[in-house]
N, C-alpha and C positions, 0 to 999 in steps of 0.2 A: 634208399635212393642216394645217391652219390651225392654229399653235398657242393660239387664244384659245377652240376649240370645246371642249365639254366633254367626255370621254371618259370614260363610265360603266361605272366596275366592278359588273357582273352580280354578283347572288349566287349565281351557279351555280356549282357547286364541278367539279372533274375527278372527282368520283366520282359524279355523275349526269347523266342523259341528257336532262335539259331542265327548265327552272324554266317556274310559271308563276302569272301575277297577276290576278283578277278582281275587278275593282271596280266600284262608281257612284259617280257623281261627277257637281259641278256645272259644272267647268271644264278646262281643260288648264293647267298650270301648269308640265311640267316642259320645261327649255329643248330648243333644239336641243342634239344629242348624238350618239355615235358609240360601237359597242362593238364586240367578237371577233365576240358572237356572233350567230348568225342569229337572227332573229326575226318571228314572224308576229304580226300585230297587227288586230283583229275589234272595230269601234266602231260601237254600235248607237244612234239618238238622237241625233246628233252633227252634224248638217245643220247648215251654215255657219260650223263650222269648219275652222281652215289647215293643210293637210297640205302639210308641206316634206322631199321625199326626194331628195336629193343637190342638182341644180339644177333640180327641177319642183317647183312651187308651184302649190297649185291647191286652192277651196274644195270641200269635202266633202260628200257627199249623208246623210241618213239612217242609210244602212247602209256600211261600209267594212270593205273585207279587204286586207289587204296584206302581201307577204312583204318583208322588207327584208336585204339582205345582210349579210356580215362586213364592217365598217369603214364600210360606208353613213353619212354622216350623215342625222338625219330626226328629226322631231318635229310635232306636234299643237298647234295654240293655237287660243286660246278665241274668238279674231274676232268670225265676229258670229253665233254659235251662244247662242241663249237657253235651250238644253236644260236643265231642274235636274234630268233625271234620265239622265246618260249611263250608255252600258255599254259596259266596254271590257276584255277579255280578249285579255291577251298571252301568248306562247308563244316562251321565247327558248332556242333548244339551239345545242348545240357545231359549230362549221363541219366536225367530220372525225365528228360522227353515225352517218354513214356512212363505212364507209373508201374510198379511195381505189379503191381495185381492186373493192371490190365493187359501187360507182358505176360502172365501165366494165363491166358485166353487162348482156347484151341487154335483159333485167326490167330494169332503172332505169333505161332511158334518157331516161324521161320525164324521172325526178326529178331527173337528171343535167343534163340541159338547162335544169330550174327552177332549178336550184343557180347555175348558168352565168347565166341573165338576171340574177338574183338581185342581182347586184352593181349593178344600176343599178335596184332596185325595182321591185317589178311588182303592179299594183293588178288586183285578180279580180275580175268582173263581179257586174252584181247577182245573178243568175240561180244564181253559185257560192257568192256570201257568203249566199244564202236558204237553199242546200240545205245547206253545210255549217255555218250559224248553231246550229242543234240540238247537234251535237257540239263546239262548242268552249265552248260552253254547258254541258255535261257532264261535262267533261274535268275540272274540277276536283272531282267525283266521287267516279273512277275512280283506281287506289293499283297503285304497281310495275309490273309486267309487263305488265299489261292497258292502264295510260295510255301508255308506249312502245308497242304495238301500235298501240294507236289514233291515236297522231301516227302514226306510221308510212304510218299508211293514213290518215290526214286528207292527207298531204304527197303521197302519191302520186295521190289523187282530186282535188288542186288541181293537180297536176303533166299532168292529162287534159281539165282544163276546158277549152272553149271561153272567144275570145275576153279572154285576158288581155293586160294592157297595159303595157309597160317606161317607165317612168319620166324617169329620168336620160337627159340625154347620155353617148353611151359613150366620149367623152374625158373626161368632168369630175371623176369621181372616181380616187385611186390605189390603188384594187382589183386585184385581178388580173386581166388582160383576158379578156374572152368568148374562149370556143372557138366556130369556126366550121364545125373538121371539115373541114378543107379550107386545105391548105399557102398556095394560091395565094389564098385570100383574107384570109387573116393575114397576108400578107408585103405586099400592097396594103394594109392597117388598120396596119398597125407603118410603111409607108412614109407615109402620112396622117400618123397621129400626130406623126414625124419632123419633116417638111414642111407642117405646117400652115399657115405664116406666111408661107411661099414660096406665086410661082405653081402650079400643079398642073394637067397638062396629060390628059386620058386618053391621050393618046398615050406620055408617061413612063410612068405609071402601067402601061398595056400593056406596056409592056418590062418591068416589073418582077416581072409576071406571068407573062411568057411565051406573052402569047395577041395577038390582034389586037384591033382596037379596038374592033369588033361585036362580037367574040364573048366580049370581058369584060364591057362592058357585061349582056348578056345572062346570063353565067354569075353575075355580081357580083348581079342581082337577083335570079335562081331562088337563091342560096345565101343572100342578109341580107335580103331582102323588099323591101328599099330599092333604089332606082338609085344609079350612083355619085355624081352630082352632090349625090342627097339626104345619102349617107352622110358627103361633105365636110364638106357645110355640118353639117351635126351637130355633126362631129370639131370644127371651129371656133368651133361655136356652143358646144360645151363649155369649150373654153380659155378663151374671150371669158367665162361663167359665172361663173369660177372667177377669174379676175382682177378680176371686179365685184364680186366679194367679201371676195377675200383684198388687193387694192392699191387705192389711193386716185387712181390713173390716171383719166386724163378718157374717159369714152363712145367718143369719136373715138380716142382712143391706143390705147384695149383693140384699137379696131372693125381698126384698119388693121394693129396687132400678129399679129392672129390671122386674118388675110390676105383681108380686105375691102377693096377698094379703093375702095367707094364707101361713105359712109355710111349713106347712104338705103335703102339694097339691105341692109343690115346692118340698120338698126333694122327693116325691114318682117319680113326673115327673123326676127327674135327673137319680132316678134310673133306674129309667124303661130305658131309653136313653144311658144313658151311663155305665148302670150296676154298678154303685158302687155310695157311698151318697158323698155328696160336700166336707164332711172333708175326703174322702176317697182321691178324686179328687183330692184334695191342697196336701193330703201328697205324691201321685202320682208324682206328676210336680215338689214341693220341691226333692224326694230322685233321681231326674233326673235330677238335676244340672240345674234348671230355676232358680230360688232363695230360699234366708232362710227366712222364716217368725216368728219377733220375737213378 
């Protein structure tokens, strides 16, 4: 973690189950940042402003829901949002909420698996943030018992929505890594990670698996969504992220660091991913108070 980011102590104490903040407001003021705890965050009026959640950057519509992990960094600025009446109600609770073993319960396996994206951000469609806009709306209300119930079931009805979207690259931040529920496709994502900088062949990759090279491919997309080739370049496109931010290395040094061998093929892949080129990126994350790069 970058030691220049600012790591926000919550006023959430260990004697309760979740803090939470409702305001209006004319702008976004506070920097990027990183804390323990999980957080959902619900900003209404807010069209064209910067949402930055680990290494996705991307301007914001109207209405935004978004759950953000333990340790995520992320933060909101004012860009080019002229709103002078935002609404934005956060909802920040404890990463073990839920215990451990009662998260491996058939009933949570949704929420289990939202916990799991969680670490790389995950923005909920408009379709979620309109139906569940009402009760987060509410929440601040609602006293004891009754407001734990209702997170409760706010996290599981967003744990069911259609159409949610993970954020981050899932090399970029040092989170605990996704579960995939599947020995042989951890052991390929830890072999990536390892090896990112190296060539990377499917053919090793299959050995490492223990499958053939058809039949990983194949298994490798029914289990991450992704093909392997896409999930590479992810893996790499995260390190290459994270170096454009935390070192003062040239474009080309990150590019071929983090096992580009072309540059060209490098800068297209980033745009395509994250819509804007690497010197975009850098000045991105510099005019957001990460650091100056001289």
């Amino acid at each position: 973690m970058n030691a220049q980011l600012l790591r926000e102590i919550t006023p959430l104490t260990q004697s309760d189950c979740f803090t939470l903040f409702s305001r209006t407001k004319t702008d976004f003021d506070f920097p990027l940042h990183y804390h323990e705890e999980m957080e959902i965050n619900f900003i209404m009026n807010g069209k064209g402003a910067k949402r930055v959640v680990g290494d996705h950057i991307e301007e914001i519509d109207d209405l935004e829901l978004v759950l953000v992990g333990s340790g995520l960094q992320h933060g909101w600025f004012t860009h080019k949002c002229k709103s002078e009446e935002i609404k934005e109600v956060t909802i920040q609770f404890h990463r073990d909420l839920f215990d451990e073993k009662f998260l491996q319960r058939n009933q949570m396996s949704f929420i289990r698996s939202m916990f799991e994206r969680s670490v790389r951000g995950i923005l909920f469609s408009r379709e979620t943030a309109e139906a569940i806009m009402p009760r987060m709306m509410a929440l601040p209300q609602k006293h004891g018992f009754d407001s734990v119930i209702e997170l409760m079931s706010i996290l599981h009805d967003l744990s069911t929505s259609r159409n949610m979207r993970t954020l981050s690259d899932v090399s970029f931040g040092n989170s605990e890594p996704q579960s995939y529920n599947s020995r042989r496709v951890e052991s390929v994502m830890q072999y990536l990670q390892k090896n990112f900088d190296k060539e990377i062949l499917l053919s090793d990759v299959a050995k490492v698996a223990g499958m053939t090279e058809v039949a990983l491919s194949r298994f490798f997309k029914l289990r991450t969504g992704n093909t392997f080739i896409d999930t590479l370049n992810e893996v790499r496109l995260g390190h290459a992220s994270r170096m454009l931010i935390d070192t003062t290395q040239s474009i080309t040094e990150i590019a071929y660091k983090c096992g580009f061998n072309n540059i060209s093929n490098f800068n297209r892949l980033f745009k395509k991913k994250k819509h804007c080129t690497p010197k975009e990126f850098r000045e991105s994350y510099t005019t957001s108070g990460v650091r100056t790069f001289v």
